[in-house]
VONU-422114 format. One record per residue (C-alpha): residue in three letters; x, y, z. Coordinates in steps of 0.25 Angstrom, whole numbers, padded with zeros to 4 digits, always signed. Layout:
BEGIN
ALAXYZ/...
END
This chain:
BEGIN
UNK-0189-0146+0112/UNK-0189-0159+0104/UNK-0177-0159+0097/UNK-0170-0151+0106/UNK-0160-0162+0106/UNK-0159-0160+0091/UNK-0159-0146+0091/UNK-0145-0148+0101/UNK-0138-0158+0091/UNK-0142-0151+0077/UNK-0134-0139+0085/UNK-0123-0147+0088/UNK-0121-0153+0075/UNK-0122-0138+0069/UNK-0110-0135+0079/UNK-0102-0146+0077/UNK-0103-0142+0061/UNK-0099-0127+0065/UNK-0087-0133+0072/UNK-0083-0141+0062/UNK-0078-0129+0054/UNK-0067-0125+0067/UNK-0064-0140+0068/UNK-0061-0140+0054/UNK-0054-0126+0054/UNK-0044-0132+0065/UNK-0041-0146+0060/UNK-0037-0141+0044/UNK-0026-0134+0051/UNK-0019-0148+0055/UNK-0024-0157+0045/UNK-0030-0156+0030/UNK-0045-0155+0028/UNK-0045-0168+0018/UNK-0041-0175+0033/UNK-0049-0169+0041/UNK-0062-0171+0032/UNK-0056-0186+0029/UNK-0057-0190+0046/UNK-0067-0180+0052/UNK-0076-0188+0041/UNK-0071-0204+0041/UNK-0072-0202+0057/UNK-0086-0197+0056/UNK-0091-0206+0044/UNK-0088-0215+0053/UNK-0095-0214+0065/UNK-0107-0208+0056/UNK-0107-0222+0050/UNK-0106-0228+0063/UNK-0117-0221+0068/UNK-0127-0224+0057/UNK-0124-0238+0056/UNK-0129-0240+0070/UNK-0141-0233+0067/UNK-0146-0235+0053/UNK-0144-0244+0042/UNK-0138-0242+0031/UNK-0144-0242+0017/UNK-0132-0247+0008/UNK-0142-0245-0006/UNK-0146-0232-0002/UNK-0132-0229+0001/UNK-0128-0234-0013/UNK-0138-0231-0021/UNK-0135-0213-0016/UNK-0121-0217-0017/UNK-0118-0205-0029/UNK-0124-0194-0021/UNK-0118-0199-0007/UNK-0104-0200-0013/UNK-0106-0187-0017/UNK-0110-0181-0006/UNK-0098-0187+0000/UNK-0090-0180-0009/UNK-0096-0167-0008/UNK-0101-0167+0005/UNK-0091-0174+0013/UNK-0078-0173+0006/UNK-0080-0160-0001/UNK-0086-0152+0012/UNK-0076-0154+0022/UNK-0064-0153+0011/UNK-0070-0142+0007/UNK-0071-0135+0022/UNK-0060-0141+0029/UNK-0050-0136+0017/UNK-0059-0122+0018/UNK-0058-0121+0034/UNK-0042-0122+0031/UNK-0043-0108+0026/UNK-0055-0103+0029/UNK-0062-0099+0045/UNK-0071-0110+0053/UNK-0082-0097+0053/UNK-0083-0095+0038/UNK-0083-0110+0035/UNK-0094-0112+0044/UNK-0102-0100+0037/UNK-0098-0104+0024/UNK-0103-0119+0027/UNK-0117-0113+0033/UNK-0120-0110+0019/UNK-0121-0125+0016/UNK-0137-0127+0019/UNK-0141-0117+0009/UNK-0133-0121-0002/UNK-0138-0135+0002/UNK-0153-0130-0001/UNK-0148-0124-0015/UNK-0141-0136-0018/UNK-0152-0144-0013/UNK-0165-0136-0021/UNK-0155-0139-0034/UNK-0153-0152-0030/UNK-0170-0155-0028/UNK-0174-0145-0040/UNK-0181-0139-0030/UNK-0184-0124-0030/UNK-0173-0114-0021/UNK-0181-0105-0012/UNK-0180-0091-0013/UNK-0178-0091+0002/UNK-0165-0101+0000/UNK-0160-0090-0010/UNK-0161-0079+0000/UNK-0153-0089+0009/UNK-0144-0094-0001/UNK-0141-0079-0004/UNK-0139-0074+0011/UNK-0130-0087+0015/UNK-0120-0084+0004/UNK-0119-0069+0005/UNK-0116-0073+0019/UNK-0106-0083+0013/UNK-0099-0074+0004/UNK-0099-0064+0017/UNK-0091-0075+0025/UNK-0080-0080+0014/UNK-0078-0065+0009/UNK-0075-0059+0021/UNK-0086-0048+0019/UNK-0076-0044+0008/UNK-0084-0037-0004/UNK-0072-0038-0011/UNK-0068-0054-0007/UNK-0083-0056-0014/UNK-0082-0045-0026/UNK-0068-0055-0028/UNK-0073-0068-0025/UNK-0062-0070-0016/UNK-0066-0080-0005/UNK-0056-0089+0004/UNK-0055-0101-0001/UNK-0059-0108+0012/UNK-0071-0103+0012/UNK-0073-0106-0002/UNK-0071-0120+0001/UNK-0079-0122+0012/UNK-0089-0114+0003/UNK-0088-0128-0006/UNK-0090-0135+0009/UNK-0103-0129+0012/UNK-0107-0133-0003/UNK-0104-0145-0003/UNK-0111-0147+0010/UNK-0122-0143+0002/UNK-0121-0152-0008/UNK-0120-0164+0001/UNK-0133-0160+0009/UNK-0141-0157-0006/UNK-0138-0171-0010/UNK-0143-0181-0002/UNK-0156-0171-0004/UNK-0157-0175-0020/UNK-0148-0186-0022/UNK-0148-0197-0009/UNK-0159-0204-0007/UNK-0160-0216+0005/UNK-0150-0213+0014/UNK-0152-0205+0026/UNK-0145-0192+0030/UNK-0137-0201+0038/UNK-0134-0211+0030/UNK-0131-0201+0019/UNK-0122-0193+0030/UNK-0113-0205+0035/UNK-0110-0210+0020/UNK-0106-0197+0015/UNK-0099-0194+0027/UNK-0089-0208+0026/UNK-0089-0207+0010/UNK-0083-0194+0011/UNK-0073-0197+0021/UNK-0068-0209+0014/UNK-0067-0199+0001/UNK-0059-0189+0009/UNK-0051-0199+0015/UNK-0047-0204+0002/UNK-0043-0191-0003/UNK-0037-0186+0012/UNK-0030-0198+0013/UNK-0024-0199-0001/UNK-0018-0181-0002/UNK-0019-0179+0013/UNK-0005-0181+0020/UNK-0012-0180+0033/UNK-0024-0190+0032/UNK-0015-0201+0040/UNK-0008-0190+0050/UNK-0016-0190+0065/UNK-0018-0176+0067/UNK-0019-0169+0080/UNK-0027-0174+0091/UNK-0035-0160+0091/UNK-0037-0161+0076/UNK-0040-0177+0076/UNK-0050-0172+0087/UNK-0057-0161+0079/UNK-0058-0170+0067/UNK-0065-0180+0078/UNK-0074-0168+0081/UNK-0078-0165+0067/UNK-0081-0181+0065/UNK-0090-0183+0075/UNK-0095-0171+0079/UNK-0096-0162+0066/UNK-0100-0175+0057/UNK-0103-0189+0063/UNK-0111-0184+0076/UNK-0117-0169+0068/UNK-0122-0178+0058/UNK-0131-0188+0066/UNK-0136-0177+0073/UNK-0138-0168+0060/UNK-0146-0181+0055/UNK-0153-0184+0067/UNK-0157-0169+0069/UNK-0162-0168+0055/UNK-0171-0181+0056/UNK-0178-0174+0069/UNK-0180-0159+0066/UNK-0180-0159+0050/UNK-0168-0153+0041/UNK-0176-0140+0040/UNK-0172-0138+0056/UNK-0159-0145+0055/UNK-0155-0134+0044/UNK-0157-0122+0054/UNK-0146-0127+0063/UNK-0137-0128+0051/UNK-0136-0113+0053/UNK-0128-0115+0068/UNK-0118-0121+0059/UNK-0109-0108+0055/UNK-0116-0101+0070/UNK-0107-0112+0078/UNK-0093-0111+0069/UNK-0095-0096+0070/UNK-0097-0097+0086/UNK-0085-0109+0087/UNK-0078-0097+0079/UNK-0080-0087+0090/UNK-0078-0097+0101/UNK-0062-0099+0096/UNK-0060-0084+0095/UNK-0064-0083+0079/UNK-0073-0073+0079/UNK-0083-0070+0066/UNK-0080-0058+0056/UNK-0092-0050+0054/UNK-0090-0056+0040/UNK-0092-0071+0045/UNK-0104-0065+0053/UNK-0112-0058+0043/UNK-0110-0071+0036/UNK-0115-0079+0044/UNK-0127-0071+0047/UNK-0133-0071+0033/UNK-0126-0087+0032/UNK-0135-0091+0043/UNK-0146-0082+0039/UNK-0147-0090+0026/UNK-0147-0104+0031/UNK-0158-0100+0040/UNK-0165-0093+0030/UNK-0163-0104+0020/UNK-0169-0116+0031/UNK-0182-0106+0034/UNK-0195-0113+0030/UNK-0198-0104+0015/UNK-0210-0097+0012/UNK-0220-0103+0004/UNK-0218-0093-0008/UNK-0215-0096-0022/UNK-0199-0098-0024/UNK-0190-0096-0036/UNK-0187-0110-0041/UNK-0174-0113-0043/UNK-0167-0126-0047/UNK-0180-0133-0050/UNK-0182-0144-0060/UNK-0187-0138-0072/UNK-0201-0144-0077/UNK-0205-0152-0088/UNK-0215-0151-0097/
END
């Protein structure tokens, strides 16, 4: 097998991101998510930034002519994610947010078709449509009257914003960076969004300057160089050689591994959480099939001119 090699280090980028919901879920109860987020991405901006410096070279007009859409994505993709599902995971369990979060490449192919004017399949609605029935499943409970009520916790609504916001920062590089390379693109965001979540941790946080726990200064190190720094090189790298298309499908480990780490520490799955994740998963797979070449309702396409 050629890229067996591959195969084996897109797996373990998939399950370092399922862990990274329990790493998470066990360091919010010692210290705030804004601190977290702040170190787990200065130490891994770091050494990403290390890493690509020896390796390439950086392109500092590209850099500064992308600069809107990069800072943005630094905003909503780095900042806002893991507020977002750090702050969730305080009140909500490691399975949901993992189920909830495997939502994130679906929405990123609406976000994406609307971002391109491009047409949205009719294959990618039935996916989109499977996925959040699955989603609604997970966060309700199974409760027809939690969904007849809207009422849904609000950590799973937050890390609902989590998964679009990942979204978001995977659609906009698509439209709106041009010149930089995944990688480049990956390392900048990742240390402009720590030096923003710095700011901000270090100016309301009474905790950014206390030394936590070894154990939780030690899950943080995990989550920087495992779960960011070292899955992204190998995301990257594993993209380059077998395509995104391929890449995609092992996205779909992602909620399989935080459900079985689940099991592994004695938290089983409801049957809830498990029908979920059926028809989750089923979506994302559905969704990264190759389509049929049949004629598809268009929608968010440019409108033509005369």
């Amino acid at each position: 097998m050629p890229h067996l090699l591959t195969y084996i280090k897109l797996t373990l980028t998939v399950f370092f991101w399922g862990a990274v919901f329990h790493l998470g879920k066990y360091t919010v109860q010692f210290i705030s998510p804004m601190v977290i987020g702040s170190w787990r991405f200065i130490l891994a901006g770091l050494m990403l930034f290390v890493f690509v410096s020896l390796r390439e070279k950086w392109d500092i007009n590209a850099l500064r002519s992308n600069f809107r859409p990069l800072l943005a994505m630094s905003v909503i993709g780095i900042m806002g994610v893991n507020f977002s599902l750090f702050y969730g995971l305080k009140l909500t369990s490691a399975i949901n947010a993992g189920l909830i979060m495997a939502l994130s490449p679906i929405l990123t192919a609406v976000l994406t078709a609307f971002f391109q004017k491009e047409s949205l399949l009719r294959q990618q609605l039935l996916a989109m449509l499977l996925s959040f029935i699955g989603v609604v499943i997970v966060i309700s409970g199974g409760s027809l009257q939690a969904i007849l009520d809207l009422h849904f916790a609000l950590g799973d609504a937050l890390v609902f914003i989590a998964s679009l916001s990942w979204a978001l920062y995977s659609a906009i590089p698509k439209r709106f960076v041009h010149g930089v390379s995944p990688l480049h693109t990956t390392t900048v965001t990742i240390m402009a969004g720590a030096a923003l979540m710095t700011a901000f941790a270090a100016s309301i946080s009474n905790d950014f300057y206390t030394m936590p726990d070894w154990n939780v200064a030690l899950a943080i190190g995990i989550m920087a160089f495992f779960c960011t720094a070292l899955a992204f090189v190998w995301w990257n790298e594993g993209l380059r050689k077998i395509g995104p298309a391929q890449g995609a499908i092992f996205m779909n480990l992602a909620p399989i591994f935080a459900t079985l780490i689940s099991i592994a520490l004695g938290q089983s799955p409801s049957l809830p959480q498990f029908i979920g994740m059926i028809l989750i998963i089923s979506g994302v797979v559905y969704n990264s099939r190759k389509p049929a070449a049949v004629s598809t309702p268009k929608l968010f396409v440019r409108a033509s001119t005369a």
